[in-house]
PAPA-50142 format. One record per residue (C-alpha): x, y, z. Coordinates in nm, 3 decimals, m for minus. Example, Ala and Ser with C-alpha at 12.3 -4.5 7.8 and 13.67 -1.06 7.14 Angstrom:
# PAPA-50142
X:1.230 Y:m0.450 Z:0.780 .
X:1.367 Y:m0.106 Z:0.714 .
//
This chain:
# PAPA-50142
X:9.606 Y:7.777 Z:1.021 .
X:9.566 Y:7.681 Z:1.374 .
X:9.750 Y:7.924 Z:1.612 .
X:10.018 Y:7.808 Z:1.883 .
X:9.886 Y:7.787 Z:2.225 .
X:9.981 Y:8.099 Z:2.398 .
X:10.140 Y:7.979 Z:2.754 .
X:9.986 Y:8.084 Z:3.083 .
X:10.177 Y:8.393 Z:3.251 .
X:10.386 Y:8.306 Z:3.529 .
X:10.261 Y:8.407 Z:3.886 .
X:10.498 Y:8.739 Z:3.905 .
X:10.376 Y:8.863 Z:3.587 .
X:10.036 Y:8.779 Z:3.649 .
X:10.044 Y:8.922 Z:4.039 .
X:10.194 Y:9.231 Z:3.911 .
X:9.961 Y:9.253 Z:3.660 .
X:9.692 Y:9.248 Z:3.898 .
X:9.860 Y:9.534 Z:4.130 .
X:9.890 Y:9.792 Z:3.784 .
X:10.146 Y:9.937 Z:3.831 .
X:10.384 Y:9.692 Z:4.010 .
X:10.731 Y:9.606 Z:3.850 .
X:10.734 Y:9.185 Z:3.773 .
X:11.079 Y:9.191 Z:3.865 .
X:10.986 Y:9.311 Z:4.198 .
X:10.728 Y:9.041 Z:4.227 .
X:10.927 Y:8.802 Z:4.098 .
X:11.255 Y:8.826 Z:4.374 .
X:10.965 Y:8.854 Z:4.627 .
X:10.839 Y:8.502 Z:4.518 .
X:11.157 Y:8.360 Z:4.493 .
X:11.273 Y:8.504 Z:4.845 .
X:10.984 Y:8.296 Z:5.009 .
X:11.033 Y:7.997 Z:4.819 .
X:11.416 Y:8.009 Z:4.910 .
X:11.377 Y:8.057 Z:5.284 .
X:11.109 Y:7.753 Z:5.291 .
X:11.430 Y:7.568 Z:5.084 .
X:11.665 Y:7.676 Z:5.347 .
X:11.426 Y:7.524 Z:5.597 .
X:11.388 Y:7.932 Z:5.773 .
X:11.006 Y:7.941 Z:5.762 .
X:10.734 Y:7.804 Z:5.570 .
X:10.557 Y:7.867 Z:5.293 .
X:10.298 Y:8.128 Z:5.356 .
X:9.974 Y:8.223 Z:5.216 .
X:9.988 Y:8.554 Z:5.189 .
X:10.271 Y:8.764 Z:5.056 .
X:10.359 Y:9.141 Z:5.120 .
X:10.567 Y:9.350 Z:4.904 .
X:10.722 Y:9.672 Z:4.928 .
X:10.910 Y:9.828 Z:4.628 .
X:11.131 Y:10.109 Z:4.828 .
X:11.234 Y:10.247 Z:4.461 .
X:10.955 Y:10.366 Z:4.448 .
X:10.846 Y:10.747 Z:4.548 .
X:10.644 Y:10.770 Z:4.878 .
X:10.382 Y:10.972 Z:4.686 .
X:10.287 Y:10.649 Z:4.516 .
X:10.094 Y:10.308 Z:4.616 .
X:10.444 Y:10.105 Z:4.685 .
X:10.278 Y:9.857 Z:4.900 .
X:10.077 Y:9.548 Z:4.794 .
X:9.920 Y:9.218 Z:4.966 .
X:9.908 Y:8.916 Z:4.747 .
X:9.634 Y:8.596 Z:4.875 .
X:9.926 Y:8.324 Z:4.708 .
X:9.648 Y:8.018 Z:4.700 .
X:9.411 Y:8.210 Z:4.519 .
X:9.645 Y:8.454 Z:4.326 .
X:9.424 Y:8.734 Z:4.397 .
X:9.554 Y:9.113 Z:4.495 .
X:9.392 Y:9.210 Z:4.835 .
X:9.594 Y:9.522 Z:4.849 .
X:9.766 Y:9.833 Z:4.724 .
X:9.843 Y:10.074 Z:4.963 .
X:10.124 Y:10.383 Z:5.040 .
X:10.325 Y:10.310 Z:5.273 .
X:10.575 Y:10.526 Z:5.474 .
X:10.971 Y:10.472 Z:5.515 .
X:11.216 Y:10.633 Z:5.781 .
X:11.251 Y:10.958 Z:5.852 .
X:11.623 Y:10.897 Z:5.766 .
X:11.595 Y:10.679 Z:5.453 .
X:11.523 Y:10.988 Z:5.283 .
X:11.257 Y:11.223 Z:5.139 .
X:11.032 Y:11.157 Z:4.888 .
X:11.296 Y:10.908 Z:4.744 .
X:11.408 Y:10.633 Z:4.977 .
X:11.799 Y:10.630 Z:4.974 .
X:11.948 Y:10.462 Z:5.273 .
X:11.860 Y:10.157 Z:5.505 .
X:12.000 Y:10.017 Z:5.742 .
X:12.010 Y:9.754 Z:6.049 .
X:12.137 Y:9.962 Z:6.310 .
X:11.944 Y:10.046 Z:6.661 .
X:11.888 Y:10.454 Z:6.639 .
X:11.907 Y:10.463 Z:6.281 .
X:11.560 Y:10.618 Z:6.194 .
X:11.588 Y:10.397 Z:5.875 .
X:11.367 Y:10.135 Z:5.711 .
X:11.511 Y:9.831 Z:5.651 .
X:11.520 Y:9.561 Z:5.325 .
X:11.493 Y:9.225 Z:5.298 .
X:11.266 Y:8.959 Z:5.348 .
X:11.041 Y:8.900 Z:5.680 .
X:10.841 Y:8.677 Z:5.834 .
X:10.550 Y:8.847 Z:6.021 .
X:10.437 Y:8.753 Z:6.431 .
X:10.204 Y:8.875 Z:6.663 .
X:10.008 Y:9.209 Z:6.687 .
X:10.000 Y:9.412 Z:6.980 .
X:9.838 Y:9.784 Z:7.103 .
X:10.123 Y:10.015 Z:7.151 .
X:10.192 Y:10.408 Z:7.121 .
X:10.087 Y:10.383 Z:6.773 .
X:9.771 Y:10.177 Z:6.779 .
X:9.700 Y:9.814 Z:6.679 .
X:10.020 Y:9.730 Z:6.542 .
X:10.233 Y:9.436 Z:6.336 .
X:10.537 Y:9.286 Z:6.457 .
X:10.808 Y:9.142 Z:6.191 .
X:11.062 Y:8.909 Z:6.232 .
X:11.383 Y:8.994 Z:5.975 .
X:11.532 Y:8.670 Z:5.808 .
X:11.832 Y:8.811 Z:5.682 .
X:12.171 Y:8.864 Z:5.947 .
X:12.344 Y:9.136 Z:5.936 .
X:12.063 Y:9.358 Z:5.653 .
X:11.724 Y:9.342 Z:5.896 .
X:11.759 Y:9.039 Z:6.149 .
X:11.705 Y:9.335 Z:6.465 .
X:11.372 Y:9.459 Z:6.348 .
X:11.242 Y:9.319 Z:6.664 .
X:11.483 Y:9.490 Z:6.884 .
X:11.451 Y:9.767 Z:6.687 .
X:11.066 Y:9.807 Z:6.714 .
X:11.043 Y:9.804 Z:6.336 .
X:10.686 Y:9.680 Z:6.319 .
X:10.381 Y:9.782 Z:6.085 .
X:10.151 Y:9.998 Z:6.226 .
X:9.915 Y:10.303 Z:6.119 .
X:10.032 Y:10.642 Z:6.131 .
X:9.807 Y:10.990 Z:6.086 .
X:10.118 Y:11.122 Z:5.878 .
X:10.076 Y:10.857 Z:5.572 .
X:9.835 Y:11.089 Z:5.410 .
X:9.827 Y:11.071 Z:5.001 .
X:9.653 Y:11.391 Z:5.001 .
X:9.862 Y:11.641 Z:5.206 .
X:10.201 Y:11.439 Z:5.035 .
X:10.083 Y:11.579 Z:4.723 .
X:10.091 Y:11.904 Z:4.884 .
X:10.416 Y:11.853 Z:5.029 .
X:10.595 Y:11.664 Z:4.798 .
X:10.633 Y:11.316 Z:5.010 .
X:10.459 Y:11.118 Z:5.293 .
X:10.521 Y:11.203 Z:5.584 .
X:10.815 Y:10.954 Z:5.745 .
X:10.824 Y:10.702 Z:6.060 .
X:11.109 Y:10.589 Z:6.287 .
X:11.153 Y:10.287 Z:6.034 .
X:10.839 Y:10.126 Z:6.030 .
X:10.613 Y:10.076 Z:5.724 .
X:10.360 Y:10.274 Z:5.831 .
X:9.979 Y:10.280 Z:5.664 .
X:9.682 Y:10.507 Z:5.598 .
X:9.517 Y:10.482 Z:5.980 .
X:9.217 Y:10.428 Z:5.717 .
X:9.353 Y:10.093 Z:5.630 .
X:9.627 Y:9.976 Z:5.878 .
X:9.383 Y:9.717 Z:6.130 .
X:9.239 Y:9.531 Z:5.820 .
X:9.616 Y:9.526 Z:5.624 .
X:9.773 Y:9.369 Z:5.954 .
X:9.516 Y:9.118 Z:6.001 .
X:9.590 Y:8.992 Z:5.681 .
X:9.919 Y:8.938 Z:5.752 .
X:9.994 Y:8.869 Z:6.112 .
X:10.072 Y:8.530 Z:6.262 .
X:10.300 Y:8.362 Z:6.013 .
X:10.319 Y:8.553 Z:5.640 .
X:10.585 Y:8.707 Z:5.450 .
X:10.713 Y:9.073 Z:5.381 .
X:10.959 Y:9.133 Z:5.110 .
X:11.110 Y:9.514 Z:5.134 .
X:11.289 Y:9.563 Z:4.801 .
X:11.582 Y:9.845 Z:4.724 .
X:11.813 Y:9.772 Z:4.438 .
X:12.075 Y:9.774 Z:4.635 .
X:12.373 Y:9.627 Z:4.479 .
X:12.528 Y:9.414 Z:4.792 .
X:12.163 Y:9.275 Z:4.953 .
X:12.097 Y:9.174 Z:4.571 .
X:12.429 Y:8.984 Z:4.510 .
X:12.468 Y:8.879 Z:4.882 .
X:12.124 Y:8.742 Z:4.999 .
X:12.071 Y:8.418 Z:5.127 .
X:11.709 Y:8.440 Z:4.945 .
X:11.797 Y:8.593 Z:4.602 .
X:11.954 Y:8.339 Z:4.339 .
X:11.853 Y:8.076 Z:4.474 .
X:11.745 Y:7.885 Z:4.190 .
X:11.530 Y:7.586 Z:4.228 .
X:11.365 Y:7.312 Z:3.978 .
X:11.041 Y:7.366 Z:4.057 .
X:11.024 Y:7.766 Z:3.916 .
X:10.725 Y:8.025 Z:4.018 .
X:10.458 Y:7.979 Z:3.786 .
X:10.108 Y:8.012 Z:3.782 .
X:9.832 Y:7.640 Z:3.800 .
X:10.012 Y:7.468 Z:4.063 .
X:10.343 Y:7.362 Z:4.193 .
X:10.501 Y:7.343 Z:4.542 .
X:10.408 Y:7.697 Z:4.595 .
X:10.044 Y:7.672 Z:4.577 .
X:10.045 Y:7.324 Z:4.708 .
X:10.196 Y:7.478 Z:5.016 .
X:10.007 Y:7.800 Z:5.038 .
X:9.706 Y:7.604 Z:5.125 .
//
């Protein structure tokens, strides 16, 4: 008896796969964020995808760089959230000016620059009203001496930023270069109202996210 074909695995599963410990779901709403704001006309497809899974603890890898054409995983890093988004746990975000919070949603990354912080990562929010003032707000990726994996497992968390996703100084010049001029974040929380109330999420299109070919890879090139 000849068995069934088994079908391919669709690019979330197979991207998440790649990151270990990543949730698909994540992935998934991270894929489908991009390919609705390239819908919606906001920015184009890019090649190279970043995620962040805030529901995840600090002491953990939470950040991870996807090369889209090639469906490879160039990175898994820990990554720091604001000092008022909470502990070890991330809890609260927010948009506000002040706030000492990280925020959600999906961005489109810009320019670099050498500020008080180093080589850093500026990010552009998409979304009105949940992270469209990260620019004013100086929410931009950068390295920071207090995302240390070691001394959080000493102290129970990383140590927290103003708001920015901050990196291992180890690893924060060659992360940024892969994504500055033109790629896409995706900062995930399952939070109830950005879930329900996104421009990006549900936004269901013919053409779905799967893995050997499509408008997604077509454009990523």
């Amino acid at each position: 008896m000849v068995a069934p074909p088994v079908a391919p695995p669709d690019l979330a599963t197979k991207l998440a796969t790649l990151a270990g410990v990543a949730d698909p779901k994540v992935i998934r709403l991270a894929l489908e964020a991009q390919q609705c704001a390239a819908a919606h006309g906001d920015a184009p497809m890019a090649r190279r995808l970043a995620v962040i899974d805030y529901s995840r603890p600090s002491t953990e890898q939470r950040l991870w760089v996807f090369d889209l054409a090639q469906e490879r995983l160039l990175y898994s890093e820990f990554v720091a959230h604001g000092r008022n988004t909470g502990d070890n746990l991330a809890r609260r975000f927010s948009n506000v000016e002040g706030s000492l919070q990280s925020s959600i949603g999906l961005f489109r990354t810009a320019e670099t620059y050498d500020g008080e912080n180093g080589y850093s990562l500026r990010m552009d929010g998409l979304e009105p009203g949940v992270n469209d003032l990260a620019r004013q707000r100086a929410i931009v990726m950068h390295g920071a001496w207090y995302v240390d994996p070691l001394k959080a497992l000493a102290q129970g968390r990383l140590g927290r930023s103003l708001g920015c996703p901050a990196l291992r100084p180890q690893v924060a010049r060659e992360v940024i270069d892969s994504l500055k001029q033109g790629q896409m974040l995706f900062a995930y929380y399952p939070d109830e109202r950005w879930l329900t109330g996104s421009r990006y999420l549900g936004c269901r299109q013919d053409e779905r996210i799967t893995a050997g070919g499509g408008a997604l890879h077509a454009a990523a090139r």
